[in-house]
C-alpha positions as CSV (number, residue, x, y, z in Angstrom):
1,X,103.7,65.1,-100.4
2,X,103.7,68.8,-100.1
3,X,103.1,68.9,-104.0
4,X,100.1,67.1,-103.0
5,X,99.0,69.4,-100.8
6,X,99.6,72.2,-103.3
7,X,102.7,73.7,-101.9
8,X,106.0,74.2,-103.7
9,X,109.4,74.0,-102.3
10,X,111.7,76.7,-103.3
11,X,114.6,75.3,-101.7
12,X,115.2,71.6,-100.6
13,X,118.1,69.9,-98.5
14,X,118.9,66.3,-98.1
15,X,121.4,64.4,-96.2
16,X,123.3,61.1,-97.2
17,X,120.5,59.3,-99.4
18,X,117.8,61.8,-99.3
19,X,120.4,63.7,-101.4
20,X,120.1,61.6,-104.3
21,X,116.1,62.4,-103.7
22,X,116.0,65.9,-103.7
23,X,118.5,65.4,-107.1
24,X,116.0,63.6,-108.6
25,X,113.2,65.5,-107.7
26,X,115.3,68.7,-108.9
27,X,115.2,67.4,-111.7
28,X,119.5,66.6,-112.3
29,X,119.5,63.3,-111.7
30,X,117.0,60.4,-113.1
31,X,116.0,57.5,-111.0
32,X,117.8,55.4,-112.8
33,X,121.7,57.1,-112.1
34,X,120.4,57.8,-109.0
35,X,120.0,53.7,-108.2
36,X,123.2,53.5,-110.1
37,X,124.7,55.8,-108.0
38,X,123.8,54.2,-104.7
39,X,124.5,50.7,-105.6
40,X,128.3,51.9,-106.2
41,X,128.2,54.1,-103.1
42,X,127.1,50.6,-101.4
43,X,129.6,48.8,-103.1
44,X,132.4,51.5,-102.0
45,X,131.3,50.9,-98.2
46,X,131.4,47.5,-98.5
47,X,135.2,47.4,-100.1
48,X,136.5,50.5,-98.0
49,X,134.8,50.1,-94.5
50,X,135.7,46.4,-94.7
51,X,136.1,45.5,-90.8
52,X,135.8,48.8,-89.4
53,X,132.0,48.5,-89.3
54,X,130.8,48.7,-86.0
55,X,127.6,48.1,-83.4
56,X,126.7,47.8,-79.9
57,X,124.4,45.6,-78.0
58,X,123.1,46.0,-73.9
59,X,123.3,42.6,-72.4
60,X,121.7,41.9,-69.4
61,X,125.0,42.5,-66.9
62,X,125.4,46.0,-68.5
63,X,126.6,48.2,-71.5
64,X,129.2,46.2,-73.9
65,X,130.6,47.3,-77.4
66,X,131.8,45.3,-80.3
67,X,133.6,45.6,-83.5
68,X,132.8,43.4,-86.6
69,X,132.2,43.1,-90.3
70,X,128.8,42.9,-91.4
């Protein structure tokens, strides 16, 4: 968007998957590794966070946390 707008970033930052982004828009990485590389990151989560996964929900008699695979 800023390109659009005619302005040029001299630096750029991303966290977790806007990383791969600002890779690809710096020109290191192409889309295509950069899909690669998130479908193993996904795939690494998915073996190595096996059953630690985690989410909470507010029911209507208060506050309650639970524990889970996805």
């Amino acid at each position: 968007m800023w390109i659009l707008w005619g302005l040029t970033p001299v630096v750029l930052a991303g966290h977790s998957f806007g990383e791969y982004s600002i890779l690809v828009r710096a020109g290191v990485l192409s889309i295509c590794d950069a899909l690669k590389l998130v479908g193993i990151r996904a795939a690494l989560i998915r073996e190595k966070c096996a059953g630690v996964c985690s989410w909470t929900f507010e029911p209507a008699d208060g506050y309650t946390s639970r524990t889970g695979v996805h």
